[in-house]
C-alpha atoms as one frame of an Amber mdcrd trajectory, in Angstrom:
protein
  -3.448 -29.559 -16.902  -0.554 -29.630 -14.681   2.124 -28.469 -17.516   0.138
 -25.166 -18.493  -0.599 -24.772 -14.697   2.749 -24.889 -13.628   4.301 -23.121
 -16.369   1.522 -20.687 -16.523   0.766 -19.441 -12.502   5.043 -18.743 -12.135
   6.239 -17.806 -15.601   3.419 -16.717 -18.027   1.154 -15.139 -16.606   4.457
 -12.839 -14.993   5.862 -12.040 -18.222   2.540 -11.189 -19.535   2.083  -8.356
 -17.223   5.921  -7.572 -17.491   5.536  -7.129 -21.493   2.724  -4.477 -20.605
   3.602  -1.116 -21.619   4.161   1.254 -18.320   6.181   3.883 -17.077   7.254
   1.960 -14.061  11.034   2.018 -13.245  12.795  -1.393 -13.954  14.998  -1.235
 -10.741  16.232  -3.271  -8.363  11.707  -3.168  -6.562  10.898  -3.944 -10.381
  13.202  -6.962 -10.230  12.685  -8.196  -6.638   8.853  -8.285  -7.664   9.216
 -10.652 -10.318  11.229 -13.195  -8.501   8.574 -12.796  -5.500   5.716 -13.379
  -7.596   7.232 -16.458  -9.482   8.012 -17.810  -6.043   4.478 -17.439  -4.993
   3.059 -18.747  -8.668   5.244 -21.443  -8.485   3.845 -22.383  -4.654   0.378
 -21.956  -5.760   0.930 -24.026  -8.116   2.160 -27.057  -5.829  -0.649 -26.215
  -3.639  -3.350 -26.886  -6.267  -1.127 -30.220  -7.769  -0.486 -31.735  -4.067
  -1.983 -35.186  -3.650  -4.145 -34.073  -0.763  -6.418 -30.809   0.172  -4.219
 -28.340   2.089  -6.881 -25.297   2.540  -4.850 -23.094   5.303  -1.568 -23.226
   2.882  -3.501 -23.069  -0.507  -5.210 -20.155   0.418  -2.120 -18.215   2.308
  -0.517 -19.186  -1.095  -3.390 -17.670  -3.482  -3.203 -14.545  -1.077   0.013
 -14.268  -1.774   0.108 -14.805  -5.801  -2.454 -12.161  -6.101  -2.134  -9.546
  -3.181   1.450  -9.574  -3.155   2.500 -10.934  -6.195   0.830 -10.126  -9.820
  -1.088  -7.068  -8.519   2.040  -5.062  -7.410   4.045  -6.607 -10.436   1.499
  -4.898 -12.495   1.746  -1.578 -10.081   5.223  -1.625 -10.647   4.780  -2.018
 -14.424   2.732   1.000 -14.473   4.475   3.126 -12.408   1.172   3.480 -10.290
   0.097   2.418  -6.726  -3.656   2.426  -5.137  -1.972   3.981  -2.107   0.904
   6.467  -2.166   4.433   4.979  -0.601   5.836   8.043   1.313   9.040   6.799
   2.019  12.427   6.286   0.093  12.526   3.784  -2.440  14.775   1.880  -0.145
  11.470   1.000   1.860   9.803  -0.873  -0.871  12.545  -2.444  -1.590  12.997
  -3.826   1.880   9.103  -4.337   2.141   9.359  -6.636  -0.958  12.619  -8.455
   0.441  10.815  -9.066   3.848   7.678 -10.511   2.149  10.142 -12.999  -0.254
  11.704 -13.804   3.209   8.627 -14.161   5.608   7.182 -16.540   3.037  10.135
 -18.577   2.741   9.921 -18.794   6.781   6.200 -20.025   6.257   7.524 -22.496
   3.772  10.495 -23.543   6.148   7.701 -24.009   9.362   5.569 -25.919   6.657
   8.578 -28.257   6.286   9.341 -28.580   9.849   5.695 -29.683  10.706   6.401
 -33.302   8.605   8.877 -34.167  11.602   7.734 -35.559  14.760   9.554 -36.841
  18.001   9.868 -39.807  18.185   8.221 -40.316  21.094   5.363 -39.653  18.957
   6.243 -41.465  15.952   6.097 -44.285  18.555   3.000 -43.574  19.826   1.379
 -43.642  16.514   2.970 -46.392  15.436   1.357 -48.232  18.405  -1.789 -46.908
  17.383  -1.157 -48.486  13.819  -0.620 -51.639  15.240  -3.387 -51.711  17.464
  -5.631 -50.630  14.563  -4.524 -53.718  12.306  -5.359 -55.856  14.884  -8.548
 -54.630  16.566  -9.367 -54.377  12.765  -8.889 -58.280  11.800 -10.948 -59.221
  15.181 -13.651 -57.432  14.098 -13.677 -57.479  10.191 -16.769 -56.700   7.664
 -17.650 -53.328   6.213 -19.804 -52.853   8.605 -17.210 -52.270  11.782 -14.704
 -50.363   8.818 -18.064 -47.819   8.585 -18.344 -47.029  12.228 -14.456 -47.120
  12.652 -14.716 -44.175  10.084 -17.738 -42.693  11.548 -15.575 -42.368  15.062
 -12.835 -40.247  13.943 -11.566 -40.271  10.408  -9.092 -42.783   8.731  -6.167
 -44.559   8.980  -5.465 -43.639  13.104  -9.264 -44.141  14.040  -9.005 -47.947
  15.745  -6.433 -45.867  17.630  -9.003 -42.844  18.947 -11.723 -45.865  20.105
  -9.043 -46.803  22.217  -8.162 -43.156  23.216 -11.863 -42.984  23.796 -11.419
 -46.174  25.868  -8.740 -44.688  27.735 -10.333 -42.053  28.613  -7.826 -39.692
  26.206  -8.525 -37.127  23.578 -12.146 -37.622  21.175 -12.927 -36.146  17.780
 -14.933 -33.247  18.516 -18.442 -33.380  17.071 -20.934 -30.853  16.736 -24.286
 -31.765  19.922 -27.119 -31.526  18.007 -29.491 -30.290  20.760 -27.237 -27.074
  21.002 -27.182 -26.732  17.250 -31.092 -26.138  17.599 -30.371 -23.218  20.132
 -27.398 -21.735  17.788 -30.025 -21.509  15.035 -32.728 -20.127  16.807 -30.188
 -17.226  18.107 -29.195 -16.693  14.568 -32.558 -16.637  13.484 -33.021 -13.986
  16.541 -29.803 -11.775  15.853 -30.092 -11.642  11.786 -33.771 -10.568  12.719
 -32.226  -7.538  15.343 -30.125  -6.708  12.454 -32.524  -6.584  10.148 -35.543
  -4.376  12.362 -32.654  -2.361  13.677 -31.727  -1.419   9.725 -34.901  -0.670
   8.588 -35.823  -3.878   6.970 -34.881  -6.865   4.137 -35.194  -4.318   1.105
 -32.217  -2.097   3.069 -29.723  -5.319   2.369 -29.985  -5.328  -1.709 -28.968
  -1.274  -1.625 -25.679  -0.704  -1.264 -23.286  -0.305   1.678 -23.372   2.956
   1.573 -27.421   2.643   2.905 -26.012  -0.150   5.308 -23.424   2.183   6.952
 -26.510   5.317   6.759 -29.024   2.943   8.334 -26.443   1.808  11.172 -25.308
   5.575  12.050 -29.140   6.404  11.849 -29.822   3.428  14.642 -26.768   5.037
  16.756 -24.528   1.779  16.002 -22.301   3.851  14.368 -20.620   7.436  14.730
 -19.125   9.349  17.006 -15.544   7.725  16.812 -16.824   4.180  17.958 -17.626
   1.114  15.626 -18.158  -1.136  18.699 -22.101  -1.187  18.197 -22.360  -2.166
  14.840 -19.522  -4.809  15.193 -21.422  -6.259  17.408 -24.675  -6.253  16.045
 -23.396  -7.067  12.432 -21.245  -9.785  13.391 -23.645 -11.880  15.476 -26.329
 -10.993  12.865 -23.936 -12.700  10.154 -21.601 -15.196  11.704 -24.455 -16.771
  13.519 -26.757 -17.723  10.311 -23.186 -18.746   8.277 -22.180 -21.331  11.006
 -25.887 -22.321  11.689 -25.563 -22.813   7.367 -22.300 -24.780   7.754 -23.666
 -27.276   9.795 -26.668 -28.198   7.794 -24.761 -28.452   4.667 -22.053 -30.259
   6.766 -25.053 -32.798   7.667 -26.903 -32.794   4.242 -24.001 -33.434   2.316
 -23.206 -36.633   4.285 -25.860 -38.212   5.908 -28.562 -39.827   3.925 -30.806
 -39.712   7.096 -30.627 -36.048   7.278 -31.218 -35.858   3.658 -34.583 -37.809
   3.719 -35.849 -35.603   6.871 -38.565 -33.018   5.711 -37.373 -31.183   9.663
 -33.610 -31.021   8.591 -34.346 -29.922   4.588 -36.730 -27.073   5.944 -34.279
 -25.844   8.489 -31.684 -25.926   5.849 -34.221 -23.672   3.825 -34.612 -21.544
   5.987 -31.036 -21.079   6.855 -30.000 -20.347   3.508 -32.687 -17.637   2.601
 -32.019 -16.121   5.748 -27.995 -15.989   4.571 -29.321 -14.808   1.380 -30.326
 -11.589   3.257 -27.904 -10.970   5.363 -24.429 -12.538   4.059 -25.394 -11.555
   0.432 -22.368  -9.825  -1.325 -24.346  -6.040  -1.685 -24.317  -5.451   2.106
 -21.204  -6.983   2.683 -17.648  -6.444   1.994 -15.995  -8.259  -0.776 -13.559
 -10.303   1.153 -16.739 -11.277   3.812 -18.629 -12.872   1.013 -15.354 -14.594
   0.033 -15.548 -16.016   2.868 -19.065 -17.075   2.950 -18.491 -18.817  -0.537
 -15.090 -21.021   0.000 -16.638 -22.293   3.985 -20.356 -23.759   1.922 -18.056
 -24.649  -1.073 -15.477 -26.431   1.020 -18.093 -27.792   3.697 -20.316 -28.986
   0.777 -17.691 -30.910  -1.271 -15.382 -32.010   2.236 -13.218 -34.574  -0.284
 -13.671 -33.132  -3.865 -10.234 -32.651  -5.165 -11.363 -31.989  -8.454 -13.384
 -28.893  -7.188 -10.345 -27.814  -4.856  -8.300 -27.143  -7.666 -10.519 -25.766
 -10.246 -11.824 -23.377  -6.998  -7.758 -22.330  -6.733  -7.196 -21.873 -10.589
 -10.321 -20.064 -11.224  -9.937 -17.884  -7.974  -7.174 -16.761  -9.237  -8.392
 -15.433 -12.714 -11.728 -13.914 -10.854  -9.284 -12.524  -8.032  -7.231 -10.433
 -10.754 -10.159 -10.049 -13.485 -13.135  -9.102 -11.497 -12.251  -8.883  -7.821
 -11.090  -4.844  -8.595 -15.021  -4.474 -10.019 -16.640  -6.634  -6.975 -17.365
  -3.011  -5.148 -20.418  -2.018  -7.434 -22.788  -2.141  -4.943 -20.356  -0.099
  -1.822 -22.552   3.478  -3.486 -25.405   4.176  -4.393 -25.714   5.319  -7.739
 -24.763   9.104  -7.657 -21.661   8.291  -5.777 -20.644   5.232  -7.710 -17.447
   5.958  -9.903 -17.529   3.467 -12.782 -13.774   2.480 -13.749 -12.735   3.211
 -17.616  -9.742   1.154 -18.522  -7.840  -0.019 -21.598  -5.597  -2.724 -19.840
  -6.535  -5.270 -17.770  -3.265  -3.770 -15.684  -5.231  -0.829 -14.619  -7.456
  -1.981 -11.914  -4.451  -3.538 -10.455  -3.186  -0.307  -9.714  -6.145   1.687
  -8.828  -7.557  -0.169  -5.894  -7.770  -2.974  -3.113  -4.199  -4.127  -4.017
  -2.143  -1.705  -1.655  -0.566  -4.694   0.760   2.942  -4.345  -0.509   2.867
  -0.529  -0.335   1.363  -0.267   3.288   3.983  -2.815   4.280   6.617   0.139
   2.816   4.988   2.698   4.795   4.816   0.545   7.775   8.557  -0.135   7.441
   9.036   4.092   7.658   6.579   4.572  10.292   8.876   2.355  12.425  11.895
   4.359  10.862   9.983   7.551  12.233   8.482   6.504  15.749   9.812   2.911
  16.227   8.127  -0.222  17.026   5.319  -0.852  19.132   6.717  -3.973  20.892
   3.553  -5.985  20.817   0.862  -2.986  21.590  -0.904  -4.129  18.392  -0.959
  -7.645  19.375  -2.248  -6.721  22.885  -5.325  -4.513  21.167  -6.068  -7.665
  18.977  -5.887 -10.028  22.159  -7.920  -7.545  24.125 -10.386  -6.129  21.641
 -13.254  -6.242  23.550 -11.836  -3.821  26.158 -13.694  -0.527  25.837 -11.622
   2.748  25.553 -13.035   3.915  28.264 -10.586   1.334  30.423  -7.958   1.084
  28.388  -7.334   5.218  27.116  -4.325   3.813  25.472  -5.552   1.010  23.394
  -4.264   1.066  20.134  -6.096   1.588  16.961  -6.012  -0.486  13.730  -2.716
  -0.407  12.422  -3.435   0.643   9.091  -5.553   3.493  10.199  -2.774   4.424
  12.319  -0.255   4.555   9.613  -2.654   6.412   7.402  -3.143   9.061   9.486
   0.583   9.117  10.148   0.544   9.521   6.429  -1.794  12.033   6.537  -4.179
  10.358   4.374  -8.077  11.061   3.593  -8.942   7.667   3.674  -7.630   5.314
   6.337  -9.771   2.645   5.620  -6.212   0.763   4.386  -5.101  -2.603   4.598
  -2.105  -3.777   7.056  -0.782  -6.784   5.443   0.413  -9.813   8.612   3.758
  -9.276   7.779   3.128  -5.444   8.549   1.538  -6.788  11.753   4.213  -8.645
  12.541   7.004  -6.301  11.976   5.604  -3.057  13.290   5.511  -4.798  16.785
   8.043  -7.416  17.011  10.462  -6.104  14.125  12.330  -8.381  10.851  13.586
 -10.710  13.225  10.119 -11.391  15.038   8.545 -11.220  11.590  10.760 -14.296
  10.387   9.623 -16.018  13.272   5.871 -15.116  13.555   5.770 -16.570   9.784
   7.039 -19.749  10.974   5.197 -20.457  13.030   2.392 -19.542  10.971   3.347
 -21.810   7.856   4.043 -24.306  11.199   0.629 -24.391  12.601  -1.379 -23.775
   9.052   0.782 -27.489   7.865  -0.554 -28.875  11.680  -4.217 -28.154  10.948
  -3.903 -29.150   6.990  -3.174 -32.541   8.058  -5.468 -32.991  10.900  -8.228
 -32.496   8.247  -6.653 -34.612   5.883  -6.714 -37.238   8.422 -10.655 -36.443
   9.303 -11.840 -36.353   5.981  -9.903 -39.517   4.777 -12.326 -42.696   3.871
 -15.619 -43.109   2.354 -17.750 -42.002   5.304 -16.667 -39.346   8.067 -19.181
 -38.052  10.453 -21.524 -35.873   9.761 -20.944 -34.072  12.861 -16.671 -33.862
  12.585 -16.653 -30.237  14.330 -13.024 -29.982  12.021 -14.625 -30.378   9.007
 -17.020 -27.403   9.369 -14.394 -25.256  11.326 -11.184 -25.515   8.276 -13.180
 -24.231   5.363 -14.509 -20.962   7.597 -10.825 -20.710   8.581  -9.460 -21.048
   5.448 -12.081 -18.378   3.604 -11.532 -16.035   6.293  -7.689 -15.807   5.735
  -7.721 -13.724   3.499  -9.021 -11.225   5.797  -6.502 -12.143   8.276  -3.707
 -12.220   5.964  -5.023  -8.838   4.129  -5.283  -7.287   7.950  -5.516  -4.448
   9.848  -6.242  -7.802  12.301  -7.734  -5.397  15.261 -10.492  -4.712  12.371
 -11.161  -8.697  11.754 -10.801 -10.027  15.362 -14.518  -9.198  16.012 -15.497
 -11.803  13.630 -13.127 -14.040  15.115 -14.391 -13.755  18.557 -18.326 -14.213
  17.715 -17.173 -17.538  15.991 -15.126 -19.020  18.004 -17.676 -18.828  21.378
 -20.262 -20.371  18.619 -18.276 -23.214  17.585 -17.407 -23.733  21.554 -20.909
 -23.933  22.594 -21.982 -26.479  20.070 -18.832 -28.807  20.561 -18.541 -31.858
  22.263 -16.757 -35.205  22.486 -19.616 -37.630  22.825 -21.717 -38.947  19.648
 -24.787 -38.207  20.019 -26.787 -41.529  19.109 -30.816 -39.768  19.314 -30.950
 -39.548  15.934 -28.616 -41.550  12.903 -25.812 -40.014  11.373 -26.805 -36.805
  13.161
């Protein structure tokens, strides 16, 4: 499969949607386009080919194929955009150069993450040889399973003695605090649920989720912070609470053969079924909800990781523009009547490259914000009432800079990036990011290596969340996502620790 992938994901599957008929202009956007979306096709494609899982990167790169890639090659096929571009064509031209550029940066901070000092190439070298030898003294499959158990492969003779040494232990999830996490999500979900009228309310439509939350006063009035709250701790709290029982079922026999652990489990996922199901929930929420259990199911699949790429890809383009059935009821629910599978492309969800455009000629207009936007993300939890300043989401700032109806509008990370900190801090802030996403890549690879890795690695359930949530992230406004963020971050903090907790096996 690798021939048709490669030639397809940069090459075909381009020229297809160039050979559509379209009134777009074939200009120097038109052409810039193309070459940006075979770049990002042809980095997909190594993505899904590369000898070991790299979630962070794979997904930044499928983000990137679709989002800013095929989807605006098809826009500017047609001649038609989801969102209008008020400025000059000179801004999407420069919008489309910046995104080729920031995603060569990521590549370049991918690339620079392989190198290490060599005061550390020492140090693991040390820990190599320390590992062969500790290994021979002890010998027998039985000491290779609990080296495995303690920390991963390869470098895990060389975190006993860490351990030892008092230095740095994998972190593992405490099982005792686990038990607490799930009652609270059991707890919150349940708020969420009286507060919105009941179960039935959550197989309606979003449009009776949003009704029910301004009818509890959660909602309204200018201020979202109520039903952030109450939504995100009655969702992220089940979904984490989920992770870690499939993170446990999927590799411990013990917990598999407990009636205690099974029923929890049960529980768990009916409970998710309610309140993380993709009716009541935005589209790329639910995305996220599927690649963190697919991901923390199958920890070492690559089989699954690349079919999961190449088929997210066709689902992103095919049906992804059609996921929103269930945002209206019925009498306000538009169906879409096409006769090109271009169309949807152009009609909705896909407006990153053109709200990077308009970013670029808001900054023309009022000039950069110098980190403001970064400081609201940082400090989201601040109310307005201290901060009368704090900055809104930066797409809904833009939009109503615009002068649009809607403002509900994406703000891509490079937009992020560049409406504070400019091209040059852009470049950089994509470094870094390609940089830190190549870090983490590897630090699971290293986790997940072997035949057994503990059912508890805290890493193992923490990537795939990261890596589905991404695209949220990488789609932005990031003020609008850090919520989220937040609620699972101080879960994953309070069930962390470094010790193994030996009450129960393979727990």
């Amino acid at each position: 499969m690798s021939v048709p992938l490669v030639l397809g994901l940069p090459l075909l599957l381009p020229l297809v949607v160039m050979n559509q008929p379209g009134g777009g202009a074939r200009d120097t956007a038109y052409w810039l386009q193309a070459g940006l979306t075979a770049y990002c096709g042809a980095r997909l494609s190594a993505m899904i080919l590369a000898r070991r899982r790299k979630l962070l990167q794979a997904t930044f790169w499928m983000f990137c194929y679709m989002a800013m890639g095929v989807a605006p090659l098809a826009q500017a096929v047609l001649g038609r955009v989801p969102t209008p571009v008020v400025g000059p064509r000179e801004d999407l031209v420069l919008a489309i150069a910046l995104v080729l550029f920031g995603c060569c940066a990521f590549d370049l901070g991918a690339l620079l993450a392989r190198f290490r000092p060599p005061w550390r190439r020492r140090e693991a070298e040390e820990e190599r040889d320390f590992g062969r030898a500790e290994t021979g003294e002890a010998g027998g499959p039985g000491e290779a399973g609990r080296t495995s158990d303690a920390g991963g492969a390869g470098g895990s003779a060389g975190d006993r003695r860490q351990g030892r040494e008092g230095g740095d232990r994998p972190r593992l999830v405490h099982r005792r605090r686990v038990h607490l996490l799930t009652l609270a999500a059991f707890a919150a979900a349940a708020l969420l649920v009286m507060r919105l009228g009941g179960p039935a309310v959550f197989f309606s439509s979003r449009q009776e989720i949003t009704a029910g939350l301004e009818d509890a006063g959660l909602s309204g009035n200018g201020s979202e912070a109520g039903q952030a709250f109450v939504r995100g701790f009655g969702t992220v709290l089940p979904l984490i609470a989920l992770l870690v029982y499939v993170r446990r079922l999927a590799t411990s026999r013990h917990a598999r053969r407990s009636w205690s652990t099974v029923a929890v489990f049960g529980a768990l996922f009916c409970l998710n079924v309610v309140v993380n199901n993709p009716i009541s929930n935005p589209r790329y929420w639910f995305l996220t909800v599927m690649f963190a259990l697919l991901f923390t199911a199958f920890p070492v699949s690559a089989a699954l990781y690349r079919m999961s790429l190449t088929l997210g890809v066709v689902v992103a383009l095919l049906l992804f523009p059609f996921a929103d059935a269930f945002r209206y009821d019925d009498n306000n629910t538009r169906p879409i009547e096409t006769t090109s599978f271009l169309e949807p492309l152009a009609l909705k969800d896909y407006d990153q490259i053109g709200m990077f455009a308009n970013t670029i000629t808001y900054v023309e207009s009022t000039g950069h914000t110098y980190g403001n936007q970064l400081a609201g993300c940082v400090l989201f939890a601040v109310p307005r009432s201290v901060w009368e300043g704090k900055p809104v989401d930066t797409g809904v700032m833009v939009g109503q800079w615009m002068g649009t109806r809607n403002t509900n509008l994406s703000s891509p990370v490079w937009a992020e990036l560049y409406i504070d900190f400019g091209a040059v801090g852009m470049t950089a802030g994509m470094g870094l990011l390609g940089y830190a996403a190549a870090r983490f890549d590897r630090r699971v690879a290293r986790a997940s290596a072997g035949r057994r890795s503990h059912p508890g690695r805290l890493l193992l359930i923490t990537a795939p969340l990261i890596a589905g949530y991404s695209f949220i992230l990488l789609r932005g406004p990031l003020l609008q996502a850090t919520g989220r963020v937040a609620i699972a971050a101080m879960c994953l903090l309070f069930i962390t620790t470094r010790r193994a907790d030996r009450a129960v096996p393979g727990s």
